[in-house]
ROKOL-374483 format. One line per 5 residues: number of its first residue (from 1); their letters; for each residue x, y, z of C-alpha. Coordinates in pm, whole numbers. Each point is the difference from the previous one (the first is absolute). Example, Ala and Ser with C-alpha at 12.3 -4.5 7.8 and 13.67 -1.06 7.14 Angstrom:
BEGIN
1> as> 1230/-450/780 ~ 137/344/-66
***
This chain:
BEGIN
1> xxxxx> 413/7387/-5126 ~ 220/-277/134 ~ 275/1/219 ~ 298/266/-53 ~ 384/-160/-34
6> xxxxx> 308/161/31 ~ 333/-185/-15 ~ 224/149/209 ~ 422/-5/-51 ~ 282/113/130
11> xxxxx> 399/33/-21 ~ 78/-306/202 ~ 376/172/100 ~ -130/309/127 ~ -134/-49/341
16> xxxxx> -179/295/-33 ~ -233/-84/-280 ~ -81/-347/147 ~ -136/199/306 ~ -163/278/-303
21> xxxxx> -179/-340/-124 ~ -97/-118/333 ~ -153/334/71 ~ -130/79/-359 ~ -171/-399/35
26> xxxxx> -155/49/346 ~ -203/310/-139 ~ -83/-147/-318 ~ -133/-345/235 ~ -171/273/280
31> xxxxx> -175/172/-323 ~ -171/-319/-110 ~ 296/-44/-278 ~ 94/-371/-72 ~ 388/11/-31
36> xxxxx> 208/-228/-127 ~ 337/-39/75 ~ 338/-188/-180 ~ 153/-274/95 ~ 299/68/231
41> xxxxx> -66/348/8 ~ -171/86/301 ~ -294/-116/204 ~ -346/149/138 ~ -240/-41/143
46> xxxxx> -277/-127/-203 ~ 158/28/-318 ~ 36/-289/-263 ~ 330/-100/-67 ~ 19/-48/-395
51> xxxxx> 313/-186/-143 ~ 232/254/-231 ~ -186/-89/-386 ~ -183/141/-345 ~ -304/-43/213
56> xxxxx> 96/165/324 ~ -196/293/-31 ~ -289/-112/-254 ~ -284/139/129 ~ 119/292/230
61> xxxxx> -73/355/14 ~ 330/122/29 ~ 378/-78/70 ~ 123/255/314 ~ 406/-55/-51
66> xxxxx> 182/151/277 ~ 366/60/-113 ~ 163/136/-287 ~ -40/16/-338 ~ 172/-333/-35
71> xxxxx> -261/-114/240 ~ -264/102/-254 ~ 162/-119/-310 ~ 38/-351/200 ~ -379/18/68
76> xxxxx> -84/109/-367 ~ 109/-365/-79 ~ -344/-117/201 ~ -193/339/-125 ~ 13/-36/-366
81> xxxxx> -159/-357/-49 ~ -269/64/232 ~ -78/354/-146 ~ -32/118/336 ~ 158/353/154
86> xxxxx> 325/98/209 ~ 1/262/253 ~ 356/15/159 ~ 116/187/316 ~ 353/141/-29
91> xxxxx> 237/-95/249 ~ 291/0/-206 ~ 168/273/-132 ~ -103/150/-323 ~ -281/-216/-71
96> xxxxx> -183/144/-339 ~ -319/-242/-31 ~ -105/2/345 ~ -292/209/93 ~ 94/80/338
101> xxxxx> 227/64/255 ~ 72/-145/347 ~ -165/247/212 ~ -288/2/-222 ~ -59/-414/68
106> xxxxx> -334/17/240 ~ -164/275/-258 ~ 131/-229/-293 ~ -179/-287/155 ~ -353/225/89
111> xxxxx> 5/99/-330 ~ 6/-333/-160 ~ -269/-111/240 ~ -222/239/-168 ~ 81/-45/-340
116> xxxxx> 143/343/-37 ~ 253/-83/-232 ~ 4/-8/-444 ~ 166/-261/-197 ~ 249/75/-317
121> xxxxx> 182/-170/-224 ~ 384/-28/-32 ~ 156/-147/-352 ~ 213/-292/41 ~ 203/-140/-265
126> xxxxx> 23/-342/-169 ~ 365/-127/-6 ~ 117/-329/-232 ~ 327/-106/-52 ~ 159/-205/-270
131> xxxxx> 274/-142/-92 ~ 166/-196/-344 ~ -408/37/-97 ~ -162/-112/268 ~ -196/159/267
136> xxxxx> 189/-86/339 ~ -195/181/279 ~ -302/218/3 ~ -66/224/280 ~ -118/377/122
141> xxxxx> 52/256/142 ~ -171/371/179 ~ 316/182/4 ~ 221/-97/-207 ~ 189/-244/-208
146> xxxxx> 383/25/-6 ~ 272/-167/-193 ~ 319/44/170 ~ 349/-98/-22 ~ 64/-324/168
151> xxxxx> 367/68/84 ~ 144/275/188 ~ 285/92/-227 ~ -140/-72/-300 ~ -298/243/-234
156> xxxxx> -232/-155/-194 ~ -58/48/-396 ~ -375/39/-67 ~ -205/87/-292 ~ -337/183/78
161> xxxxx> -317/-1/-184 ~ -313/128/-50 ~ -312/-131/-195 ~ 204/-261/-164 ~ 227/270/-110
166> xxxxx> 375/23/108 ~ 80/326/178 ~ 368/-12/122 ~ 278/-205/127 ~ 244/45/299
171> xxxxx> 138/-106/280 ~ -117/94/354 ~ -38/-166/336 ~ -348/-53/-52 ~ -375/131/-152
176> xxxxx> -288/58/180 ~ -320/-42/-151 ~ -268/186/195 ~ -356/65/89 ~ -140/360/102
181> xxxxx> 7/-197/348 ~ 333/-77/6 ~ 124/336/-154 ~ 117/114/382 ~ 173/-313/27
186> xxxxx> 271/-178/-111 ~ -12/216/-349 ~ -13/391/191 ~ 343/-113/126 ~ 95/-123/-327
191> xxxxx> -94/327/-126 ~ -336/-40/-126 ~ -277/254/37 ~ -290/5/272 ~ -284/-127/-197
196> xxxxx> -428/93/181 ~ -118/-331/83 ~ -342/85/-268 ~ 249/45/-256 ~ 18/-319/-253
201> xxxxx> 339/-97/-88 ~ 283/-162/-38 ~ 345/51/122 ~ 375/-84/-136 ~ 267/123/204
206> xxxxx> 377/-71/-78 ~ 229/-48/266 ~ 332/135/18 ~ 6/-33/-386 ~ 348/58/-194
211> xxxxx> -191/125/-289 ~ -67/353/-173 ~ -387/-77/-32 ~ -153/-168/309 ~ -218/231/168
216> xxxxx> -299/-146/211 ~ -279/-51/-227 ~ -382/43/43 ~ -215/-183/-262 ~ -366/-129/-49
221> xxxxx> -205/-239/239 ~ -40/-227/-305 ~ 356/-3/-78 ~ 178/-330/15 ~ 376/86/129
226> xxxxx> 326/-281/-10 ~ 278/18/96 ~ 257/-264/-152 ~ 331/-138/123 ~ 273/60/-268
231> xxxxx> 142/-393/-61 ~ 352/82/-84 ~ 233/-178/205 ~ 134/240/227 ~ -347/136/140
236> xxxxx> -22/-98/376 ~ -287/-206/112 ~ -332/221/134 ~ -305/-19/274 ~ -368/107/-39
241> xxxxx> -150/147/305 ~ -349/57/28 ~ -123/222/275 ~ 348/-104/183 ~ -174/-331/79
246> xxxxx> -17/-243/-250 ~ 347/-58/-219 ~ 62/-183/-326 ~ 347/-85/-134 ~ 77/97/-302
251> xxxxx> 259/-129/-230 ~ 144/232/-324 ~ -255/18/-282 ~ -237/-11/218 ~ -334/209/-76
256> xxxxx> -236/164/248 ~ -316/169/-141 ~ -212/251/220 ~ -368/40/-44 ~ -311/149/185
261> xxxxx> -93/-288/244 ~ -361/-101/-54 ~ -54/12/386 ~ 11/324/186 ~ 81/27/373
266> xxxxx> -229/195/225 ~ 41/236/272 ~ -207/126/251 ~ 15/370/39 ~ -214/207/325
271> xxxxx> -219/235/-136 ~ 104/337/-17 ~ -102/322/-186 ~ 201/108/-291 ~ 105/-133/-326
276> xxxxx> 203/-327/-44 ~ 330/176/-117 ~ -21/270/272 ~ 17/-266/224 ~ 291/-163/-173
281> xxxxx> 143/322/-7 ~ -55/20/376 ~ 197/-324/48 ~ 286/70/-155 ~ 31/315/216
286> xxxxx> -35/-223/311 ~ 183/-277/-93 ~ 315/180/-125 ~ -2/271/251 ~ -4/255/-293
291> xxxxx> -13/407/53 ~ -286/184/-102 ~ 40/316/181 ~ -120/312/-155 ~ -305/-217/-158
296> xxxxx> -296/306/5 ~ -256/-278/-211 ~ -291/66/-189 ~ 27/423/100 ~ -232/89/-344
301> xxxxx> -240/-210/112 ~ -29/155/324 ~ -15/348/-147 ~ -229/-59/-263 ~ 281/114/-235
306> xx> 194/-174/-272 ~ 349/16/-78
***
């Protein structure tokens, strides 16, 4: 087998995941681990410094973020060309896709040395924009896509549709257009509902409609979503976000269709016994602090008798 790579990044603001990296790099590098590093980032010891592009992390093992999940969406930009994993350390505050927590770093690390971790795949989405006819911008997306409202005081009229099909029109401060992945985002606080990260779908959440029918919306993985700028006159300009990273303007009539993007992201999850949605189950208990007191579990099973 050749030599193992892992690219190593970090939240360049937070002091304390540059000295994470440093840390997480030094046992990677004491392991035998080749590490590469970004440019401007941080430095190791005998880690390659590779410049910030498509090809940063061809090649590698693994990605080990340390940061938020803004921090891994950031990295899934260098991920999803290269086909290659992300493992992310939490060391911001909710922080959904990463695997681990701070306190759980040198573990994290021992674990990845020997390769006692699973790969999945997360849906990502497909995003083009058009406008007058022509296609204006392409990009994607693992949480979400989201048209918004480009002026405070001002709604924006939208028509939504699905299949090719014309579902409703409205006006709203925005629509987010989901994956499973990005159902605890930026569409749970819209309203939307917690979608299991196995589950194949696709998401269409309204926000802050003025409409009698605009309920978030779950349809099928092969669905092809769009949401369209209404052209009359008095509609207020409006912004595509995807992810909260990359941003298109968009003037009215303009047209932004939602598909299942042909390249998944994946994540790097440490092995651990029990099915994939008890552990998703388990995160949302951690992550949002939520009671489960008076929980007695699987008590039949225990007994030998059935309810």
């Amino acid at each position: 087998m050749g030599q193992r790579t892992v690219l190593v990044t970090a939240h360049t603001r937070r002091e304390n995941a540059l000295r994470s990296a440093r840390l997480v790099a030094e046992r990677l590098t004491a392991a035998g681990i080749a590490v590469r590093t970004l440019a401007g980032e941080f430095s190791s010891p005998g880690a390659e410094e590779v410049p910030v592009s498509a090809d940063a992390a061809a090649g590698a093992e693994l990605i080990f973020v340390l940061g938020g999940d803004g921090s891994l969406l950031r990295a899934a930009e260098l991920s999803r060309p290269a086909g290659v994993p992300l493992i992310g350390v939490n060391l911001g505050h909710v922080g959904f896709l990463a695997e681990a927590e701070a306190d759980g770093l040198a573990d994290t690390v021992d674990r990845v040395v020997e390769r006692q971790y699973t790969v999945e795949e997360r849906m990502t989405i497909d995003v083009a924009v058009s406008a007058h006819g022509a296609l204006v911008a392409s990009t994607w997306a693992l949480n979400e896509a989201t048209v918004e409202k480009a002026a405070r005081e001002r709604m924006v009229e939208v028509i939504t549709e699905v299949d090719g099909r014309p579902l409703s029109r409205f006006s709203c401060d925005g629509v987010v257009c989901s994956t499973p992945t990005g159902s605890t985002a930026y569409a749970f606080s819209a309203g939307g509902p917690v979608v299991w990260p196995e589950v194949e779908a696709l998401l269409l959440v309204p926000i802050s409609a003025h409409a009698l029918f605009a309920p978030p919306m779950v349809v099928s993985p092969q669905a092809v979503l769009a949401v369209e700028l209404a052209a009359s006159h008095d509609t207020s300009g409006a912004v595509l976000w995807c992810d909260g990273r990359r941003k298109v303007d968009l003037p009215p009539g303009a047209r932004v269709e939602v598909r299942r993007g042909a390249l998944p992201v994946l994540l790097a999850r440490l092995q651990a016994p029990g099915a994939h949605g008890g552990r998703f189950t388990d995160r949302l208990v951690a992550k949002w602090g939520l009671s489960i007191s008076g929980w007695r579990g699987r008590t039949w099973e225990d007994t030998g008798e059935h309810a």
